[in-house]
C-alpha positions as CSV (number, residue, x, y, z in Angstrom):
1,X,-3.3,10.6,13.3
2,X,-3.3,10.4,9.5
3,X,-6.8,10.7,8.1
4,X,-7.9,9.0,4.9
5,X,-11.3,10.5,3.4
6,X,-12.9,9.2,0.6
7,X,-15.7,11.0,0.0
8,X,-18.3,11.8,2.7
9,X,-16.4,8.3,4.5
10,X,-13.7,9.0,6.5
11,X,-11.4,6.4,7.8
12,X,-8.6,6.9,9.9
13,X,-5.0,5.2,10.9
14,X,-2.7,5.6,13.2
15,X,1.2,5.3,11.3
16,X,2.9,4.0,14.3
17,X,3.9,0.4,14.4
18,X,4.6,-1.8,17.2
19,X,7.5,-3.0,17.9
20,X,6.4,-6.6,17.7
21,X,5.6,-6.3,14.3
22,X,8.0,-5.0,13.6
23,X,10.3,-7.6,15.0
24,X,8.4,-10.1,13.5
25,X,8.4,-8.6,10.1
26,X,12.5,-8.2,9.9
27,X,12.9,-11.6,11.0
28,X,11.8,-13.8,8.0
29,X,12.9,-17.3,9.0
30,X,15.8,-18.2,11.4
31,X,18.4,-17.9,8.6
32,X,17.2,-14.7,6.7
33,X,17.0,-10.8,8.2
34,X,14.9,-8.3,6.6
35,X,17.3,-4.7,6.5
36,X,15.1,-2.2,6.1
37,X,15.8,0.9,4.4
38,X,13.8,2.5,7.3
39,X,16.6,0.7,10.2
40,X,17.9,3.9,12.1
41,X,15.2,6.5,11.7
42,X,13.2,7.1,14.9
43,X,9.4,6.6,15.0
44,X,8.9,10.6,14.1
45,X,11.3,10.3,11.3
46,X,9.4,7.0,10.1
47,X,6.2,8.1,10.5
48,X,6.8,11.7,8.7
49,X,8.2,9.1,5.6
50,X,5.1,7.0,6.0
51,X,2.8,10.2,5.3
52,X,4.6,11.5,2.9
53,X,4.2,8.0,0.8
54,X,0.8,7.6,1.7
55,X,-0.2,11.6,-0.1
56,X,2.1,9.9,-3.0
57,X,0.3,6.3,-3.2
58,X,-3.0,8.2,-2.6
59,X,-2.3,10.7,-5.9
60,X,-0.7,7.4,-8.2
61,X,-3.9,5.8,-6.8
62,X,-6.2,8.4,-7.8
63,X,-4.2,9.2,-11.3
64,X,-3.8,5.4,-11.8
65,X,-8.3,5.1,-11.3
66,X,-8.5,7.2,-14.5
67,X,-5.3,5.6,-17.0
68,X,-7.2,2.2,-16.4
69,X,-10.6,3.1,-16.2
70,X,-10.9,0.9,-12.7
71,X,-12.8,1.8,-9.3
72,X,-11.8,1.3,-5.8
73,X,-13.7,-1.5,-3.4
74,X,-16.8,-0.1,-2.3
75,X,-16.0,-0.9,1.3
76,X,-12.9,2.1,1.2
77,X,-11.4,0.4,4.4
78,X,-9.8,-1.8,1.8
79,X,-7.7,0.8,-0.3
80,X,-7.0,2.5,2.7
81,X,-5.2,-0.5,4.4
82,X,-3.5,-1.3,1.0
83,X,-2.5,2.4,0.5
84,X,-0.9,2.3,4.1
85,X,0.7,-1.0,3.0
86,X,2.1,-0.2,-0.1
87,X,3.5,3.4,1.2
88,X,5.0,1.4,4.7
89,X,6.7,-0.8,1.9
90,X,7.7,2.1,0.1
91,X,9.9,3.4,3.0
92,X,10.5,0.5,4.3
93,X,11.7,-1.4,1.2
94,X,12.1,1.3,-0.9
95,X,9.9,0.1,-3.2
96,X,5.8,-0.1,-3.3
97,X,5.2,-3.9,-2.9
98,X,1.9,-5.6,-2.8
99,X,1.1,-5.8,0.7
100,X,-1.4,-8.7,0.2
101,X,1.0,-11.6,-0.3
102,X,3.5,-13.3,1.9
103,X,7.1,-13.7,0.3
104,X,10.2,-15.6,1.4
105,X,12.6,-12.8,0.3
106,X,11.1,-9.3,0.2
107,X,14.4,-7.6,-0.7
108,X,14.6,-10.2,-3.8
109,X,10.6,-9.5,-4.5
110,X,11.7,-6.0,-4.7
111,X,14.6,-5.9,-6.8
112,X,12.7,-8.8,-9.0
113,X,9.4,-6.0,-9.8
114,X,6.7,-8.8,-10.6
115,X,4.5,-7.5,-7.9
116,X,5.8,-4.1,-7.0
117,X,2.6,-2.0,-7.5
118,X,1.3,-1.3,-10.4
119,X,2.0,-5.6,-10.7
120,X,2.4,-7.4,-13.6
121,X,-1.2,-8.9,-13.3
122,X,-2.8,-5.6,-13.0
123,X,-0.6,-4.3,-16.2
124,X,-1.1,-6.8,-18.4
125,X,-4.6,-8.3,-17.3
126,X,-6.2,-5.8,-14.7
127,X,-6.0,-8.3,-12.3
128,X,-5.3,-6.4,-8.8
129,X,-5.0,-9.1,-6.2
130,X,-5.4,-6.2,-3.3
131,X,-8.5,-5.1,-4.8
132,X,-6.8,-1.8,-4.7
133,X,-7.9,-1.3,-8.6
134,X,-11.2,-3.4,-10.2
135,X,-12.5,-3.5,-13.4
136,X,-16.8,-2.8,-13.3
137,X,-17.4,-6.3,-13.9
138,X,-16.0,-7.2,-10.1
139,X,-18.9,-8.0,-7.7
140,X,-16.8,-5.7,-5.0
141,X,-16.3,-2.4,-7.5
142,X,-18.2,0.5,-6.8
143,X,-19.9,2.3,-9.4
144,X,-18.0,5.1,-10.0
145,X,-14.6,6.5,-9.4
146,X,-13.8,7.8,-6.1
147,X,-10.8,10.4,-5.3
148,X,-9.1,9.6,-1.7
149,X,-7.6,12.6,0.0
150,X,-5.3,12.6,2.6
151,X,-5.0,15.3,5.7
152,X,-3.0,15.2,8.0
């Protein structure tokens, strides 16, 4: 179980991910397959990845906070699900993407960098769409900077 604590909340996650989603998540449309860089590793070996990229979104996150002056959510479930996103898509696709938005082509979405985390929006207008990073004038930002920290 890979614990997420934000302060005095803790929230917690299990890394392992069904098989169904996973089968529904390679198989974009009839005519397209997802290959993911993660195809061949067994659940251990994917899961150790997925913590390892979730301590490394979890420190960008935390170093990122600072750089831009932006807070997390104040309900924390919601960085911790986009962390766990970002660093599945980080093995997975080898590459952070948001996890918030459907795409067509998530190889192409990679390789195109518009909205591999940081996103365009959020570099050039502090716009997070995951409400991973808001500025303090968001109704949803909390009122000061909070450090995640990952155990395992």
């Amino acid at each position: 179980m890979l614990l997420l604590f934000a302060t005095t909340s803790c929230l917690g996650f299990s890394t392992g991910f069904p098989s169904s989603l996973t089968s529904y998540s390679r198989y974009l449309n009839s005519d397209s397959i997802l290959h993911l860089k993660s195809d061949g590793l067994t659940a251990e070996e994917r899961d150790a990845k997925i913590v390892k990229a979730t301590k490394a979104m979890t420190a960008f996150t935390n170093k990122y906070l600072v750089n831009t002056e932006t807070t997390l959510c104040t309900e924390l479930s919601i960085p911790a699900v986009v962390i766990k996103g970002l660093a599945e898509h980080k093995v997975d696709l080898g590459a952070p993407l948001c996890p918030c938005r459907f795409y067509e082509d998530k190889e192409k979405e990679v390789k195109d960098g518009y909205w591999n985390c940081p996103c365009v929006p959020m570099r050039e207008e502090k716009k997070c769409h995951c409400m991973l990073f808001l500025t303090e004038d968001s109704a949803f930002a909390g009122d000061s900077q909070v450090r995640l920290y990952i155990y395992k």
